[in-house]
C-alpha positions as CSV (number, residue, x, y, z in Angstrom):
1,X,0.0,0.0,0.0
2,X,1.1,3.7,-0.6
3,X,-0.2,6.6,-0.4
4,X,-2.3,8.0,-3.1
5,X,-5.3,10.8,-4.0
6,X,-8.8,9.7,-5.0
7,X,-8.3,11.1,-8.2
8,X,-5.9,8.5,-9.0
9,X,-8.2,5.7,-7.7
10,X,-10.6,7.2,-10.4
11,X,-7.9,6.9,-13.1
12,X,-7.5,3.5,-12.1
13,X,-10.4,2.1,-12.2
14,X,-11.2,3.8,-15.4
15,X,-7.9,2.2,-16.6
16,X,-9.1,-0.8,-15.5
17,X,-12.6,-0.8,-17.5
18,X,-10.6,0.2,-20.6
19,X,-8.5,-2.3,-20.6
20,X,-11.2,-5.0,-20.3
21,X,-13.3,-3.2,-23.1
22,X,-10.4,-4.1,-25.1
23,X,-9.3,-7.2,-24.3
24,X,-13.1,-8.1,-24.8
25,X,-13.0,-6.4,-28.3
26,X,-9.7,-8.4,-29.5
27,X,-11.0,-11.5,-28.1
28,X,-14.9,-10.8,-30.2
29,X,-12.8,-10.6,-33.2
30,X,-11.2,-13.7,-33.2
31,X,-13.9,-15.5,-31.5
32,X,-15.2,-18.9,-33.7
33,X,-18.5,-19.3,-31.9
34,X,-21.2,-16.9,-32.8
35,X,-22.6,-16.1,-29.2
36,X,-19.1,-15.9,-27.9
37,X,-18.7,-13.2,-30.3
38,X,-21.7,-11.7,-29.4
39,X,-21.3,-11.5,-25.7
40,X,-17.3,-10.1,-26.0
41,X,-18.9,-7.5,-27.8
42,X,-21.3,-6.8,-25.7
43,X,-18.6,-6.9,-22.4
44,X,-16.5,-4.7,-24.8
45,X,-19.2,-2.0,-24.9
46,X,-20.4,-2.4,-21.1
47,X,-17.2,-1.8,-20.1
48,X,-16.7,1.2,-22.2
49,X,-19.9,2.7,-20.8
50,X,-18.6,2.5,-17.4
51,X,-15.8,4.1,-17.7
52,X,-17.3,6.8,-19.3
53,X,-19.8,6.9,-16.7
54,X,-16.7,6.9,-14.1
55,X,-14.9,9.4,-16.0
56,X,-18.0,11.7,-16.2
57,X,-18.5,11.3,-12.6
58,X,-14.8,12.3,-11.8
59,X,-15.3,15.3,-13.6
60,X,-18.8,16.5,-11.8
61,X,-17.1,15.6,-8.5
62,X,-16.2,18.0,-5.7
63,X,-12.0,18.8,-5.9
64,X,-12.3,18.3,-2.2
65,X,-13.1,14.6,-2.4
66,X,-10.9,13.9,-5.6
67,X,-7.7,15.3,-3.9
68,X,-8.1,13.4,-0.3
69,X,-5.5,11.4,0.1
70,X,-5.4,7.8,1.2
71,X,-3.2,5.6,2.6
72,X,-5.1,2.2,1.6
73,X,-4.1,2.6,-2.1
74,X,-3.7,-0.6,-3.9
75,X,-0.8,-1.3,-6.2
76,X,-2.1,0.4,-9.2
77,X,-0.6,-2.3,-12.2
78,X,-3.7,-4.0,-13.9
79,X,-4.4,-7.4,-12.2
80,X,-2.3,-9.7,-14.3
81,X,-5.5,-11.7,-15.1
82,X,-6.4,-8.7,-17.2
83,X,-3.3,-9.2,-19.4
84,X,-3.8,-12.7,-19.1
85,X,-7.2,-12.3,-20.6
86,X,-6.2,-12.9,-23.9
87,X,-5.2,-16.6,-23.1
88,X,-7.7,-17.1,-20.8
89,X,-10.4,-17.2,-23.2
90,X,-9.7,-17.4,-26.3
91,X,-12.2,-20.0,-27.9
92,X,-14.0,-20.3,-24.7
93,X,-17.7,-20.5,-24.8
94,X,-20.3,-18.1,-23.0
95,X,-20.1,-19.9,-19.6
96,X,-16.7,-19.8,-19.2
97,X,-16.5,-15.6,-19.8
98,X,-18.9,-15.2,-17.8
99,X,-17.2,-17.1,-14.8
100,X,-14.0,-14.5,-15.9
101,X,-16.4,-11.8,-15.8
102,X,-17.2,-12.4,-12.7
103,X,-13.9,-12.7,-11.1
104,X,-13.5,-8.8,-12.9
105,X,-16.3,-7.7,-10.8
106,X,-16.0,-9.4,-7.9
107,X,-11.3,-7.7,-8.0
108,X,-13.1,-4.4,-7.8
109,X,-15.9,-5.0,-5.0
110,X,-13.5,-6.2,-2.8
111,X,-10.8,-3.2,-3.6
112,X,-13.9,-0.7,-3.3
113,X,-15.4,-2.4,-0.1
114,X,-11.4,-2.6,1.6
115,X,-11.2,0.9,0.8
116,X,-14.6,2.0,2.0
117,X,-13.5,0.3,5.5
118,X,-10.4,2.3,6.1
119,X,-11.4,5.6,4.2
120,X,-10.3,8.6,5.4
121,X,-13.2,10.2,5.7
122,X,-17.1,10.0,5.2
123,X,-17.6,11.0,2.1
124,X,-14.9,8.9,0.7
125,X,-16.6,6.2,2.5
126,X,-19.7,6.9,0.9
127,X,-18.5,7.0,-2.7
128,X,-16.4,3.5,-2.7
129,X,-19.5,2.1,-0.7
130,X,-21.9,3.7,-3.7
131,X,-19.2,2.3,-6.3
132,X,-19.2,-1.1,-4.5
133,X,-22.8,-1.5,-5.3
134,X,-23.1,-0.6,-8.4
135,X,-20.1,-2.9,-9.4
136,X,-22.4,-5.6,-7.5
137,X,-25.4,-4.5,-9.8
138,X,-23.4,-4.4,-13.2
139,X,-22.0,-8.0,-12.5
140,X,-26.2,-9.1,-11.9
141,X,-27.1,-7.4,-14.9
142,X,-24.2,-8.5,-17.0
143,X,-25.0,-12.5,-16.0
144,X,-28.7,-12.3,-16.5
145,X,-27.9,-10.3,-20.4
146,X,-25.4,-13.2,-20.8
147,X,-28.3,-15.8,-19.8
148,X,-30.7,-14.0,-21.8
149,X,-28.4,-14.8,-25.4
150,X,-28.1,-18.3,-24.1
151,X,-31.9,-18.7,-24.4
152,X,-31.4,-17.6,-27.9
């Protein structure tokens, strides 16, 4: 752990969605199956929305909260799964991205819910609690789409 501003938390996790948005795009291209392709597209885009939507919310938010500074930052390298991601699934079927997809979700609820714990403050508190549960509601509503082009 070092010590680090919200702002570059932000960055981070937009980093992060980016980089899944396109490791889901490379792997769409080169997918064989049909509904593989369909749902790496699909990831590729949902992932791209949410960091927009983060990067949007960065730039509405109050300086005061993106310059607190932490000392509970995480090592800021992308989880090597992400680079990893390419192998991973390459020719996979739907089931077994969406078991990866989880495991995406479920790095950043447990970075945001470690973080809320030891924030420095409320309102730091309150935005990686609020960030937790959306990441738990994206990961619901990314399984049931995923389901949903199964039944297809």
């Amino acid at each position: 752990m070092r010590f680090c501003q919200v702002s570059e938390l932000m960055d981070w996790i937009d980093a992060y969605h980016q980089a899944l948005a396109e490791q889901y795009s490379l792997l769409a291209d080169e997918a064989v199956k049909e509904r593989a392709a369909l749902l790496l597209n699909y990831l590729s885009e949902h992932q791209r929305l949410l960091a927009e939507s983060l990067s949007k919310y960065e730039t509405d938010a109050a300086d005061s909260l993106l310059t607190t500074w932490s000392d509970q930052c995480p090592d800021l390298d992308l989880p090597e799964s992400v680079t990893q991601l390419h192998g991973a699934l390459s020719g996979k079927g739907t089931e077994e991205i969406i078991q990866h997809v989880i495991v995406f979700h479920d790095i950043l609820i447990d970075m945001y819910k470690a973080l809320a714990e030891k924030a420095p403050s409320s309102t730091v508190k309150e935005l990686f609690e609020n960030l937790a549960e959306m990441e738990r509601q994206e990961a619901m509503r990314t399984v049931r789409d995923a389901q949903r082009l199964e039944d297809y």
